[in-house]
Structure formats: structure tokens, C-alpha cells
C-alpha positions in Angstrom: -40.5 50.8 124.1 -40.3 47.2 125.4 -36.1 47.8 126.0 -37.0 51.2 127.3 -39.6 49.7 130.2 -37.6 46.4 130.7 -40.4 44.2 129.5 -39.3 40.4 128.9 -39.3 40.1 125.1 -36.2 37.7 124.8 -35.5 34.1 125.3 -33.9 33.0 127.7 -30.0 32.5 127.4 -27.8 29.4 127.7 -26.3 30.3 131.0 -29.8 31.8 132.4 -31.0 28.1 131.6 -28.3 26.6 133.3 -28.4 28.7 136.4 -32.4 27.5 136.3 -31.5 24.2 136.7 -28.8 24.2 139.3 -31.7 25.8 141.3 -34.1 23.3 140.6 -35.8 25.4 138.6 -37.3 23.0 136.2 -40.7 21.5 135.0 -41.9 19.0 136.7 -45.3 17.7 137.6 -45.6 15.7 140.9 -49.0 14.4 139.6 -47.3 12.8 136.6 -45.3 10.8 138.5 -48.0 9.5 140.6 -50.5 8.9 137.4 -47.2 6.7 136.3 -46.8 4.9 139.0 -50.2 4.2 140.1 -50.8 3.3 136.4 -47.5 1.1 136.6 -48.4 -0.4 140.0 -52.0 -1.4 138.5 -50.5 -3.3 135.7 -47.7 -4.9 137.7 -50.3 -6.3 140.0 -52.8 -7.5 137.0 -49.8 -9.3 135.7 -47.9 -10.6 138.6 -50.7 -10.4 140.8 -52.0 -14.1 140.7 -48.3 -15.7 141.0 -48.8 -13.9 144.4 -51.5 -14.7 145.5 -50.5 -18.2 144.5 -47.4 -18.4 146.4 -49.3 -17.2 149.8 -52.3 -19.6 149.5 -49.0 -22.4 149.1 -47.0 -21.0 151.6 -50.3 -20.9 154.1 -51.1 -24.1 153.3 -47.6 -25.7 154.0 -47.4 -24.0 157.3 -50.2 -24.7 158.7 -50.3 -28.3 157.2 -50.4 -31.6 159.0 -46.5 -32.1 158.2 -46.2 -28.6 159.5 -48.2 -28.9 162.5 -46.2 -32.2 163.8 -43.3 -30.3 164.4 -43.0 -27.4 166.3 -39.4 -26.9 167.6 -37.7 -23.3 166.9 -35.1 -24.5 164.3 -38.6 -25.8 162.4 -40.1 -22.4 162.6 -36.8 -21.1 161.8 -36.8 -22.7 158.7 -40.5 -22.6 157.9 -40.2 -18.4 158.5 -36.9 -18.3 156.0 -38.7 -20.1 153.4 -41.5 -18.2 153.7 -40.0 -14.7 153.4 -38.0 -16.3 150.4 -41.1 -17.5 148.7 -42.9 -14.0 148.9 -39.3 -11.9 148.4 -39.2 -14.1 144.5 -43.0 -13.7 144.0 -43.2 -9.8 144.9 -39.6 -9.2 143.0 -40.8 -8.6 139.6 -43.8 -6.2 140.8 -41.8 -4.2 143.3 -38.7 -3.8 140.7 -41.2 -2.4 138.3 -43.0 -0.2 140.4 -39.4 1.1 141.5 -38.3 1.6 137.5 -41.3 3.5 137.1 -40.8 5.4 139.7 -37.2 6.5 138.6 -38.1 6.8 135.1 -40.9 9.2 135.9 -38.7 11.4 137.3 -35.5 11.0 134.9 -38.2 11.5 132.2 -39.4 15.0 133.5 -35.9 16.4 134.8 -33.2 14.4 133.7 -30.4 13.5 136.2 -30.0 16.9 138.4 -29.0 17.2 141.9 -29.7 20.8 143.3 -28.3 21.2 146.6 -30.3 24.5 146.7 -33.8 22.3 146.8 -31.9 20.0 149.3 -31.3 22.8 151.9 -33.6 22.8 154.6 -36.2 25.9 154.6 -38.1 26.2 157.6 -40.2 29.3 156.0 -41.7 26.2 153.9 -43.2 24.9 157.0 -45.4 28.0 158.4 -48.8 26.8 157.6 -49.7 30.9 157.4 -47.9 31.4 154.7 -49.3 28.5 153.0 -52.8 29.3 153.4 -52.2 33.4 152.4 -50.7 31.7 149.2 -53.6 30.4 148.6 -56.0 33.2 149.5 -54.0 35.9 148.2 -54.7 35.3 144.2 -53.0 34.3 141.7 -51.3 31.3 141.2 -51.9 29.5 144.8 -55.7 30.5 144.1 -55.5 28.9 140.2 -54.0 26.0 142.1 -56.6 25.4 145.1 -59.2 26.0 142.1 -57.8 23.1 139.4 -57.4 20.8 142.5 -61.1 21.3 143.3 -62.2 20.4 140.0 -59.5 17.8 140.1 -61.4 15.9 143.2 -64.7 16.4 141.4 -63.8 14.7 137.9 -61.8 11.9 139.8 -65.1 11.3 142.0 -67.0 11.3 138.7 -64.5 9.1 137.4 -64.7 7.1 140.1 -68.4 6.8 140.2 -68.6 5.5 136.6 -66.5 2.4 137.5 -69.1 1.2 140.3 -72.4 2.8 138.6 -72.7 -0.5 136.8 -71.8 -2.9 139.5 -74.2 -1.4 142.4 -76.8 -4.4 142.0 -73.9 -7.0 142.8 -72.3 -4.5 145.1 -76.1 -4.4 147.1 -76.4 -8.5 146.9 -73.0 -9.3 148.1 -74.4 -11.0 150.9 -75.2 -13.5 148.5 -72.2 -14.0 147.1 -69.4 -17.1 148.4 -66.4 -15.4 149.8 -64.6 -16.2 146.7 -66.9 -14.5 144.9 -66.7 -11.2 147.0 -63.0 -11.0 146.8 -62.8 -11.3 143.2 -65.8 -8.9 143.0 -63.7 -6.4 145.0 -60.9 -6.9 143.2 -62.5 -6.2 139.8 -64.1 -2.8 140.9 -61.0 -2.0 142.5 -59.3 -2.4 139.9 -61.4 -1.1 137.4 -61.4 2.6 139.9 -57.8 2.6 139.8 -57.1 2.2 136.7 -59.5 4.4 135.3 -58.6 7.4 138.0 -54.8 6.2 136.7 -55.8 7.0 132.7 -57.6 10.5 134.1 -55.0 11.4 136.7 -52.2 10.8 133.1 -54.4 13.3 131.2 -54.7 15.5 133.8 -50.6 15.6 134.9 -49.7 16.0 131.0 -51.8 19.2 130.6 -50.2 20.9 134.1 -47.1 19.1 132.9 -47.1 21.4 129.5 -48.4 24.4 131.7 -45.3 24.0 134.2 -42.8 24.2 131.2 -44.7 26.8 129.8 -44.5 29.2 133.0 -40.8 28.4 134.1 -39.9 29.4 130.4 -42.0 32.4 130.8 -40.3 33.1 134.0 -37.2 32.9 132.3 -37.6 35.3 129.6 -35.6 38.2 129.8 -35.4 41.7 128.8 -33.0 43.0 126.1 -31.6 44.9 129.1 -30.8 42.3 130.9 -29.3 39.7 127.7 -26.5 42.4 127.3 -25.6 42.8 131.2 -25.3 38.8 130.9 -23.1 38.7 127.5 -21.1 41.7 129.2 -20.7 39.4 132.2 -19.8 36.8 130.4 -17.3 38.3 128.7 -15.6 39.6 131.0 -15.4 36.5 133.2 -11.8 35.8 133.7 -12.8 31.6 134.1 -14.6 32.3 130.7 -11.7 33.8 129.0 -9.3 31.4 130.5 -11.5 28.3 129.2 -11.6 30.4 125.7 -8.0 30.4 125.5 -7.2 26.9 126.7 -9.9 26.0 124.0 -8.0 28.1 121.4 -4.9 27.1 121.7 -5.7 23.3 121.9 -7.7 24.0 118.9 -4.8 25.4 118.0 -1.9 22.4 118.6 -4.4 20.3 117.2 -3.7 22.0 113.7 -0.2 22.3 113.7 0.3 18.1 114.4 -1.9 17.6 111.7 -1.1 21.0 108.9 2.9 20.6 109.6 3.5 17.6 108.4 2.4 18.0 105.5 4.2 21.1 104.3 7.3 20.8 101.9 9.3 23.4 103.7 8.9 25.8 106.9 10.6 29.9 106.3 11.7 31.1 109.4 13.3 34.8 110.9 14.3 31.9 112.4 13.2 32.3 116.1 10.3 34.9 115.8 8.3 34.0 113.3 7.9 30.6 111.4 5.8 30.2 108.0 4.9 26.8 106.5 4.3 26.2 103.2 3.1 23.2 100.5 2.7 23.5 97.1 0.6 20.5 94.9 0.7 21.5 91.5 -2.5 19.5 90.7 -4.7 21.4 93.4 -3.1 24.6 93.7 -2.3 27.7 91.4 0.6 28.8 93.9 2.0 27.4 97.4 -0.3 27.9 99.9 0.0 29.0 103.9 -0.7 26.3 105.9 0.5 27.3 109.4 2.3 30.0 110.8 3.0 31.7 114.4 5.1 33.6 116.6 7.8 32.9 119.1 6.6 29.8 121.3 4.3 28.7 118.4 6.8 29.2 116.3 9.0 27.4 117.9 6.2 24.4 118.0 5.9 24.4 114.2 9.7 24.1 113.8 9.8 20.8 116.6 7.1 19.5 114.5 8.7 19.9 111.2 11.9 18.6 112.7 10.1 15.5 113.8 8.6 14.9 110.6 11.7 15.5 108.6 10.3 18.7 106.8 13.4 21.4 105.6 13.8 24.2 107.2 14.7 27.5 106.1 16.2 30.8 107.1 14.7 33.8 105.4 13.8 36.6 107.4 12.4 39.0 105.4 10.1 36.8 103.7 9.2 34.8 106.8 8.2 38.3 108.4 5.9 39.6 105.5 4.7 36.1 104.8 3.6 35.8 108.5 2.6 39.6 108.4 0.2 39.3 104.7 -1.0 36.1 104.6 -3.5 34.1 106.5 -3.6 30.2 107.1 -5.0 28.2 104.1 -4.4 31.6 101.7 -2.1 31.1 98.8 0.4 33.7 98.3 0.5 37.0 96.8 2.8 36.9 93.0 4.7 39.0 94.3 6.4 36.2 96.5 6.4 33.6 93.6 10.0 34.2 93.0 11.6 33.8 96.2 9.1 30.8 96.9 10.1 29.2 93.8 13.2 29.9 94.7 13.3 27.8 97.8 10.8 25.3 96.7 13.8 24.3 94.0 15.9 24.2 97.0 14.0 21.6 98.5 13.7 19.9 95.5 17.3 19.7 94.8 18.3 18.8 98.6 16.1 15.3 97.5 12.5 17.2 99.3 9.4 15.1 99.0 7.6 17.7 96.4 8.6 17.3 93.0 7.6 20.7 90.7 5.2 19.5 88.2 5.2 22.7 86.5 7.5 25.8 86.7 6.1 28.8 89.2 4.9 31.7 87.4 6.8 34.5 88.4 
């Protein structure tokens, strides 16, 4: 009943998951990357933080310095700006390369390295506020969404709440406090917000992280239908059989340089059809097919054997029922024993490289 209604039952296919991600059809969670980075950023600044803040209250105190002061020509403020921007480039280099490697790793970690020019085309539909706001009205997913982000602002408020609700007393007697002491203050409840929003914002992307993989491989199922109008596609795409066939047939060479050699002796018809053989007495209870082909393969296996000084001989009526009843890697029927033996002590007496440990059983 499921085939009969076209109801999605199967998993997606290889080449349904590929087309996926050409579109830019992929999980990702946008809020992932943020919890990452704002995460990453918080931890860059706790640990290169004070070099900064060092270097300005140095550089501010050089500059406006009595040594600094005393001059006050252009090529001086020149060279006090250059320094300057040198001195804060080296001390914000470490947290801006991290913040930038977390940034791409975030991404990279979700999607891997695609490029989708289909997400790069412009699509001005995307910008008709309307449509965004029935989206959200209508139901259904835009309604789930505008709901989780609700309780999303909520929980961070919460969140956010807990960091203070144990500093309002100095938060109310800041007045108090040196301005030293307020900044560090500040600095500490910032902080502490951030990173805490960071940790919940982490929990939060991870669980619509797992629910966007789960939907776009929902979305991708298919129906039984529609598996078997792919395979027939795919089969009968002439790029797919072409890349088949160039596969197959370098497979294919790949197996005669290595198989050829190694034969004692090729039969041949001796331009149709060309049959090696090898015999091992040790391994093998007769000779055994090790490659064989027709015409231009045929052709390759006797270049080969040539090459690799390996005797050749004319027999056509064995080379034709050899080629004809027995596959590569099969040893051969008895009923061949005698004419193999025959040319295997051929090859022996010529001076061939086997040596017949054992007479042939015929």
C-alpha cells in the first residue's frame, strides 16, 4: 500500500544526496555557529584580553607622555600613529585569528567545504517582507520556528538574570566603587552573562542542529516509486555508461600488465582471440586461465606477452573453445589436458620458464 500511494518509505539514494547538496540542501544551524563563536570570542578575550588592555594603557601613556608631548611635528605623529597601530595589530592578532578559525571551523564542521551557486543566486522573492510574515502565520514550520524563538528569548533572559541576581547589591552601590573598581565589576558580569548565554545558546544550537539533519533527511526520503525511476535514470545515462566503461576497461588493462606476465605461454586463433595460460604444479591441479580477450584485447595480451618474453602460440581451435568455455582464473576442463600438455612441453623444450614438476593427467 505504501508503493501503491507513493508514500516515502525509502532512504534516500546516493545521487538524491548529492543533488541535496549541490543545492545547499544541508544541515546546518546558524545558531551553532554563533553559540561557537561567541563562546570562542569570550575565551579569546579572557586569555588575550589583559595583553590588550596592557598594550593600550602603554601605548596611551607613551603618547601622551612628556617625551611625547615635546615634539609635535607631522613625521613625529607619523611615527607615533605607525607604532601605535603596530602595537594594537600584534596584541589583537592572536584573538582576532581565533575568532576567525572558529568562525570557519563552525561552518566546515556543519557542511563541510560546499559551494552552491544555487544559494549564491540572488532571489528577490526572499526579500518580500509578506511572505515572510504569512510564513510565519500560516502554520507549520514558520509557526514552530517563531514559537522555539520565543521561548529561546525567554530562557536566555532567565539565563541572563542568573548571572546578575547575585551581583545587584554591588551593581546598586557602584557609586561607591573607584573607577577601577567599576570597570572590573563590569567586566566580570559581562562576562559572566556572556558566557553563560554562550554555554545555553551551545545547548540550544545542538538540539535544532540534530532536528535540522533530522528533517532534511526526512525530506529526502523517497518512495519505492520514485528509487526505481532514479536507478532507471541512472542507467540509462549515456555519461554514466561511458564512465562504467572507461572504468571497466582500465580495470581491465590494469589486469592484463599484471596477469600476462606471468603466464608460461599465450594460444591464439591468432588475431581473434588470445588465451593465456600458467601452470604451477605446486598450487594447481591443471593450468589455469588467466587472461583472455578478443580482437583489440587480444591484441593487447599478445604486445604484452611479447614484451615480457612469454611464447606464443597458434592454435585456433583450442584458442576459440578455450576463450569460448572457460572464464579468467578457472582451470581447464580434462578434456583439454592433452593439447595443453601438449604445448606446455613445447614451451618446455623451446627453454620456457615453467619446468613440469609432474606429468598432466590426461
Amino acid at each position: 500500500m505504501a508503493e501503491e500511494f507513493g508514500e516515502k518509505t525509502e532512504a534516500p539514494t546516493p545521487r538524491r544526496r548529492t543533488e541535496a547538496r549541490e543545492q545547499g540542501n544541508i544541515p546546518r544551524s546558524q545558531d551553532l555557529t554563533s553559540a561557537l563563536l561567541l563562546l570562542a570570542s569570550l575565551l579569546l578575550l579572557s586569555a588575550f584580553g589583559p595583553r590588550v588592555v596592557e598594550t593600550l594603557h602603554a601605548l596611551v601613556k607613551d603618547m601622551l607622555g612628556p617625551g611625547s608631548m615635546s615634539d609635535l611635528s607631522n613625521d613625529s605623529a607619523t611615527h607615533g600613529a605607525f607604532r601605535g597601530f603596530v602595537a594594537i595589530g600584534k596584541a589583537l592578532a592572536p584573538f582576532l585569528g581565533g575568532v576567525a578559525f572558529a568562525a570557519i571551523a563552525a561552518n566546515v564542521g556543519q557542511v563541510g567545504f560546499v559551494l552552491s551557486a544555487q544559494r549564491l543566486t540572488p532571489n528577490l522573492a526572499a526579500l518580500n517582507p509578506f511572505a515572510g510574515i504569512g510564513r510565519i502565520f500560516s502554520g507549520g514550520r514558520g509557526g514552530v520556528r517563531l514559537l522555539l524563538d520565543t521561548l529561546k528569548i525567554f530562557l536566555l533572559g532567565a539565563v541572563a538574570y542568573s548571572a546578575v541576581h547575585g551581583r545587584i547589591l554591588q551593581i546598586i552601590t557602584v557609586q561607591q566603587l573607584s573607577f577601577v573598581q567599576v570597570f572590573l565589576l563590569g567586566s566580570q558580569v559581562v562576562y559572566s552573562i556572556g558566557l553563560r548565554i554562550g554555554i545555553t545558546l551551545l545547548i540550544l544550537a545542538i538540539i535544532d542542529y540534530a532536528y535540522q539533519r533530522y528533517r532534511i533527511e526526512h525530506d529526502l526520503m523517497m518512495s519505492k516509486q520514485e528509487v526505481k525511476e532514479e536507478m532507471r535514470r541512472m542507467d540509462g545515462d549515456p555519461k554514466i555508461k561511458l564512465r562504467r566503461r572507461q572504468i571497466a576497461m582500465q580495470a581491465a588493462a590494469q589486469r592484463l600488465k599484471k596477469d600476462v606476465p606471468t603466464a608460461d605461454v599465450v594460444v591464439t586463433n591468432p588475431t581473434e582471440y588470445a588465451v593465456a595460460l600458467k601452470y604451477d604444479p605446486e598450487t594447481m591441479n591443471a593450468p589455469k586461465v588467466i587472461a583472455k580477450g578478443r580482437d583489440l584485447i587480444a591484441t593487447r595480451i599478445r604486445q604484452i606477452a611479447i614484451e615480457n618474453g612469454i611464447p606464443i602460440l597458434e592454435r585456433k581451435p583450442l584458442a576459440r573453445a578455450l576463450f569460448g568455455l572457460v572464464e579468467v582464473g578457472h582451470e581447464i576442463p580434462e578434456e583439454f589436458y592433452a593439447a595443453v600438455a601438449e604445448i606446455l612441453a613445447y614451451v618446455y623444450d623451446l627453454g620456457g620458464k615453467i619446468k613440469l614438476k609432474r606429468a598432466v593427467t590426461t
